[in-house]
C-alpha positions as CSV (number, residue, x, y, z in Angstrom):
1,X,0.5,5.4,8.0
2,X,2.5,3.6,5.3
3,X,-0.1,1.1,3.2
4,X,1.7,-1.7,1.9
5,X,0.5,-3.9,-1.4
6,X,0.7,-7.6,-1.8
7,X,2.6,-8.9,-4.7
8,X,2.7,-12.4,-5.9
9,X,5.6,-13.1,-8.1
10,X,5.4,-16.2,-9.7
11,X,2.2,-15.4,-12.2
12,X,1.8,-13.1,-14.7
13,X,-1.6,-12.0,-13.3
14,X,-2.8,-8.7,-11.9
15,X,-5.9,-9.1,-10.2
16,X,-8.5,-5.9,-10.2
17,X,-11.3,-5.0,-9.0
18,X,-14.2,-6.6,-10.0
19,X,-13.1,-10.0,-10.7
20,X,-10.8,-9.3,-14.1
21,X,-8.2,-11.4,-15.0
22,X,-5.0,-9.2,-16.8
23,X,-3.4,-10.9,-18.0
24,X,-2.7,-10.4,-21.9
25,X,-4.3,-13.3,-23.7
26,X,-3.0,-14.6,-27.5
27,X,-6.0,-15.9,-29.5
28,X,-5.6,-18.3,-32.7
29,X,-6.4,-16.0,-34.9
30,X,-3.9,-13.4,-33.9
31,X,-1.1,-16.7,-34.0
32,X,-2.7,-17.3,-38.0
33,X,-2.5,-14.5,-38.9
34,X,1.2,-13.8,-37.8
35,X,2.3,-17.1,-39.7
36,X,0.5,-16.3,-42.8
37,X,2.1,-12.6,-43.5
38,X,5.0,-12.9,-41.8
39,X,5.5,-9.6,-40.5
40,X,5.7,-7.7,-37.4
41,X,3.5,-5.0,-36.8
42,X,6.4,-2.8,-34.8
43,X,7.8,-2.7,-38.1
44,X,5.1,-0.4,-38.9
45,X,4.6,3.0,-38.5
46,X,2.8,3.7,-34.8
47,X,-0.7,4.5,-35.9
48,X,-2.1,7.7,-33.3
49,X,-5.4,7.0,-31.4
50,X,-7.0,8.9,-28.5
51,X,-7.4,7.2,-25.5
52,X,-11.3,6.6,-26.2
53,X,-10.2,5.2,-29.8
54,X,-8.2,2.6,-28.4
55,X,-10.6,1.6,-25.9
56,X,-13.6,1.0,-28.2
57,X,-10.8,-0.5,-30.5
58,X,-12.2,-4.1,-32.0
59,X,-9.4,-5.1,-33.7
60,X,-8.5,-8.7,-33.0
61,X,-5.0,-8.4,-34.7
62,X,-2.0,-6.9,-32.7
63,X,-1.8,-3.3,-34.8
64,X,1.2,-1.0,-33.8
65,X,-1.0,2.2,-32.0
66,X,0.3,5.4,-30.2
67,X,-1.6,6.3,-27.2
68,X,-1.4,8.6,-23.9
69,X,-3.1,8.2,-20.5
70,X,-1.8,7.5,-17.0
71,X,-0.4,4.2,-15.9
72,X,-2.0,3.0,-11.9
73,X,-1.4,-0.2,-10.6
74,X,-4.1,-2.2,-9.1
75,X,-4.2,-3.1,-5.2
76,X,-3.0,-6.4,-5.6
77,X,-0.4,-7.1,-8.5
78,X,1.6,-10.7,-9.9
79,X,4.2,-10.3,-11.9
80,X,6.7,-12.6,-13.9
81,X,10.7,-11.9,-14.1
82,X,9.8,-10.0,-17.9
83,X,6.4,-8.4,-17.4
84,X,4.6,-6.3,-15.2
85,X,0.4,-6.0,-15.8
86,X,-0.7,-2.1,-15.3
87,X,-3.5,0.0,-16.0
88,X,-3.5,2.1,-18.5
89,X,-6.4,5.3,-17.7
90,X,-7.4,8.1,-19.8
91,X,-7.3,10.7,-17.2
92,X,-5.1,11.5,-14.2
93,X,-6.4,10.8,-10.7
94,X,-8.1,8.0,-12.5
95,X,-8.6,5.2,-10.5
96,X,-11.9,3.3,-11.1
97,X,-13.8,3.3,-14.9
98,X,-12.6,2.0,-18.3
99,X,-8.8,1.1,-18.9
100,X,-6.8,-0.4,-21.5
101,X,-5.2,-4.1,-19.6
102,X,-1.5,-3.5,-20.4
103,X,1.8,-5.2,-20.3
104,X,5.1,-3.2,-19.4
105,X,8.7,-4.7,-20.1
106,X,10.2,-5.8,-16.4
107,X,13.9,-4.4,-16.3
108,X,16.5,-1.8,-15.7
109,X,16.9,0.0,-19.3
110,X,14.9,2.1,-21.3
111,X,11.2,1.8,-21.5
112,X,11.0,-0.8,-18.8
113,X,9.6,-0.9,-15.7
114,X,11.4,-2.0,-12.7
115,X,10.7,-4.7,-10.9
116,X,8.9,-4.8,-7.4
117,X,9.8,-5.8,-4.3
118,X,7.0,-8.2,-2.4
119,X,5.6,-5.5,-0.5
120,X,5.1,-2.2,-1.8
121,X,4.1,1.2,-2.2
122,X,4.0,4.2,-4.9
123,X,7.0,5.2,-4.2
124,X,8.7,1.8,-5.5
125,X,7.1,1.8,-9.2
126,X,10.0,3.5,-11.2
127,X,9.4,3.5,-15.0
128,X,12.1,3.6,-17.0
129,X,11.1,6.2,-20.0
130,X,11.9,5.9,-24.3
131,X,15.3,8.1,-23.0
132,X,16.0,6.7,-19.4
133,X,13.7,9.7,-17.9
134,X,12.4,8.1,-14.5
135,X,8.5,8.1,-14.6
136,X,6.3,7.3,-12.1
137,X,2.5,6.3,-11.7
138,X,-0.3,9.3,-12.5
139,X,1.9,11.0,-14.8
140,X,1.1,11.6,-18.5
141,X,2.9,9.2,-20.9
142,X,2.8,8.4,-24.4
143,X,2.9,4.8,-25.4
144,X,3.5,2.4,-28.1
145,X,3.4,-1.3,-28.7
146,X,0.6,-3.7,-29.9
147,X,-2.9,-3.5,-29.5
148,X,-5.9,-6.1,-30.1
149,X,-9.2,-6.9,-28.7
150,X,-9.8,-10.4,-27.3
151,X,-13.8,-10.4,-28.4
152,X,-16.3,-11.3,-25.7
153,X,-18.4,-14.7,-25.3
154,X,-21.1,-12.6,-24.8
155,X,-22.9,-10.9,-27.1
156,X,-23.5,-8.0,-25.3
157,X,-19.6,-7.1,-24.9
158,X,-17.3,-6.1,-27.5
159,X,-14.5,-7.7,-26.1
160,X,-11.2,-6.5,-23.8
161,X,-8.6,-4.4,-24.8
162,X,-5.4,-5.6,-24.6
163,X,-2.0,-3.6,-24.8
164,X,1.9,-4.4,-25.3
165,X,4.0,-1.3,-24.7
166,X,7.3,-1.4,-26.5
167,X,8.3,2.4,-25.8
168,X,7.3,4.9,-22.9
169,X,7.6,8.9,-22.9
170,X,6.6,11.5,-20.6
171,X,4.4,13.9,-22.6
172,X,2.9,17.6,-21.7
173,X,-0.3,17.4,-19.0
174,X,-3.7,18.0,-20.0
175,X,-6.4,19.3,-18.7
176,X,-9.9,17.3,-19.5
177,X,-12.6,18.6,-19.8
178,X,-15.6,17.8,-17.0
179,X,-18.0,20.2,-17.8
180,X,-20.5,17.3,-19.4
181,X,-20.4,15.4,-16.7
182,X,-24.1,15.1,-14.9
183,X,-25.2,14.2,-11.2
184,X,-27.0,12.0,-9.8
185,X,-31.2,12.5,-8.2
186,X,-29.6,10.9,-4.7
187,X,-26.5,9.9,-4.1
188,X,-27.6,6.7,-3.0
189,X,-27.8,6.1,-6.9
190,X,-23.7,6.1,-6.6
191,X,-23.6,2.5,-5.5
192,X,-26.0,1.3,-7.3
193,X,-25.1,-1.6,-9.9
194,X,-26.6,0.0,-13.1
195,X,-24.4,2.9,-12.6
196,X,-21.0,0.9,-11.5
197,X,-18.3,2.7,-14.1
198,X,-20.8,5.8,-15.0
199,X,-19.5,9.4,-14.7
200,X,-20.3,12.2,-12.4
201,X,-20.1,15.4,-9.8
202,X,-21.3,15.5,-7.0
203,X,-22.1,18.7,-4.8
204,X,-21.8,18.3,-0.7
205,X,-19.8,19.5,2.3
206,X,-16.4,17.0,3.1
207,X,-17.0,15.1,6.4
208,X,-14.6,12.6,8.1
209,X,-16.2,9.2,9.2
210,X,-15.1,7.4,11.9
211,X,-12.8,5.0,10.6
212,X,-10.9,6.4,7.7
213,X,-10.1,3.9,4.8
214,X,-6.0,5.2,4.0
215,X,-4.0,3.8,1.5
216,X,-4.1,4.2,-2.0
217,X,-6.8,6.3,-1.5
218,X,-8.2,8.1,1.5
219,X,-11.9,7.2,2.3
220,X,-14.2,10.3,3.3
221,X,-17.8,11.2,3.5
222,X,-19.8,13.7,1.4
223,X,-22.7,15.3,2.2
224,X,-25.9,16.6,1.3
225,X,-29.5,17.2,2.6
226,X,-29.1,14.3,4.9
227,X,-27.8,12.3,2.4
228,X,-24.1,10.8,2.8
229,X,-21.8,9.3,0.2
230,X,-18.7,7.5,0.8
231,X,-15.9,9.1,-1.9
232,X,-12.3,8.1,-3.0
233,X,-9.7,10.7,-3.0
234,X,-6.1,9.4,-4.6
235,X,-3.7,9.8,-1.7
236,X,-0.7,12.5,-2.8
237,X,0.4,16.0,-2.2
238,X,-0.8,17.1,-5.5
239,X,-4.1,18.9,-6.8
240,X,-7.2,16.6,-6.4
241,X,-5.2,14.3,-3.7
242,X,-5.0,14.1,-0.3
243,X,-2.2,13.2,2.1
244,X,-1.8,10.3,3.9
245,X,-2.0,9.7,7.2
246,X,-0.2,8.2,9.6
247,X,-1.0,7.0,13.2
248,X,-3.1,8.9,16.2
249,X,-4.1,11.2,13.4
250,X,-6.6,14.1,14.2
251,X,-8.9,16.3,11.9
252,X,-6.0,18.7,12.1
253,X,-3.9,16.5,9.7
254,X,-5.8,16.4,7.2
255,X,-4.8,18.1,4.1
256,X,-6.8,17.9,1.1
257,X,-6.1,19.8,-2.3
258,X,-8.8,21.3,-5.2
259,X,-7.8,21.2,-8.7
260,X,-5.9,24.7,-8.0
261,X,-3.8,22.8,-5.2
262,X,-5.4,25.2,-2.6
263,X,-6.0,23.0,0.8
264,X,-9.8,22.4,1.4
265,X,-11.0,21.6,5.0
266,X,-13.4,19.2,6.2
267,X,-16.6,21.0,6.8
268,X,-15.8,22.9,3.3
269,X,-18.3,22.7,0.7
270,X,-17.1,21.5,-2.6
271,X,-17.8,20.0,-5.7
272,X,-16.3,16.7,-7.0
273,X,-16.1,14.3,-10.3
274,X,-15.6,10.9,-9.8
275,X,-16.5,7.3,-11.3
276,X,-19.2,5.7,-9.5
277,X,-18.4,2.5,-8.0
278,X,-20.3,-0.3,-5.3
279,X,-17.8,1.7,-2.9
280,X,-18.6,5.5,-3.9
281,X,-17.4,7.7,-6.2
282,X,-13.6,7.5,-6.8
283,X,-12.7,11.2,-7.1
284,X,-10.7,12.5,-10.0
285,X,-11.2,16.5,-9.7
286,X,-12.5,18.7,-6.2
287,X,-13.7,22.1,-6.8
């Protein structure tokens, strides 16, 4: 089954989950302080940051930064004629959690991103890298371009992260490291407000429900001692993804993938890290 995205063209909105607004926001400050010295921060050397760095970043001031994640696109994109709004992860198969709101040149040429068509799929989003390479989403990249924190009218915030990518290069994979990561007492604690973004594993055997939610991600059931969970598997034919599927699909068809890319069955027992969500646990890893 093919899943189509909506995209509205005339704003240069992407609307997430959650509620947030993407666009990239100017403040006065960052406008004074432009006119005062006069100088473009690209004209400065690329300063290097890890993915956590730039997140907890509180500059207001657009600073040129290096960083490298994994660029996903939200269900339900707008985009203008010269910029497309993306999220920008710190690990792959990351769908849900903590991302940088970034902004992505709209064109042909090199580091660009070409523009989408009104409906869509991942097959469509072709990124354009710093030496015409073709990227696409979920794969490592470097990036560069301007970062700066908008700060939050709440005192309890320190603000959103804001990114303008001027250049794009694939970069090697790497693995992360999951082995912190801790569970949960019940896995109705998953859905649970307090822990919307938190991370964790989960032990249980894979079940199918009976309506599966395909897509972007394929919606499954894990269970446990009685206990069910509803998790989010990325939809691909790589390691931690499942296939898609199309119509008058049986148990049969279903082919999932572990972090080794060895197919796990429905019944299987495994073990899986994920971002909780109000939806389940969005599934970045299967063991």
């Amino acid at each position: 089954m093919k899943k189509h995205f909506l995209l509205l063209p005339l704003l240069g909105l992407l609307v997430a989950c959650g509620g947030n607004s993407t666009s990239l926001p100017t403040t006065n400050e960052n406008t004074e302080n432009s006119s005062s010295e006069n100088k473009d921060p690209l004209d400065l050397p690329a300063k290097t940051m890890t993915f956590e760095e730039a997140i907890a970043d509180t500059t207001t001031t657009e600073h040129h930064v290096s960083i490298e994640g994994y660029v996903q696109l939200a269900t339900i994109s707008n985009i203008g004629d010269k910029e497309q709004t993306v999220n920008f992860y710190g690990r792959k198969n990351q769908t849900n959690g903590h991302y940088i709101y970034t902004n992505m040149p709209v064109g042909n040429d090199k580091n660009q991103m070409k523009k989408l068509p009104l409906e869509y799929d991942k097959k469509d989003v072709v990124i354009h890298g710093s030496k015409n390479e073709t990227i696409g989403l979920n794969q490592r990249v470097k990036m560069t371009g301007l970062l700066y924190t908008i700060k939050s009218s709440t005192s309890d915030s320190p603000g959103t992260v804001y990114f303008k990518v001027s250049t794009i290069t694939p970069v090697a994979e790497k693995d992360f490291d999951y082995s912190s990561w801790k569970t949960v007492k019940s896995f109705d604690d998953v859905a649970k407000t307090e822990n919307n973004h938190n991370e964790y594993y989960l032990e249980g055997t894979l079940d199918v429900p009976m309506f599966v939610l395909t897509g972007w991600e394929m919606g499954l059931d894990l269970k446990k001692g009685g206990q069910t969970v509803s998790i989010k598997i990325l939809t691909g034919d790589g390691p931690n993804q499942m296939e898609n599927l199309e119509d008058n699909w049986t148990k049969k068809d279903i082919k999932i993938r572990n972090h080794k890319g060895q197919l796990v069955k429905p019944g299987q027992k495994v073990k899986v890290y994920g971002v909780a969500a109000l939806d389940g646990l969005h599934v970045e890893r299967i063991e």
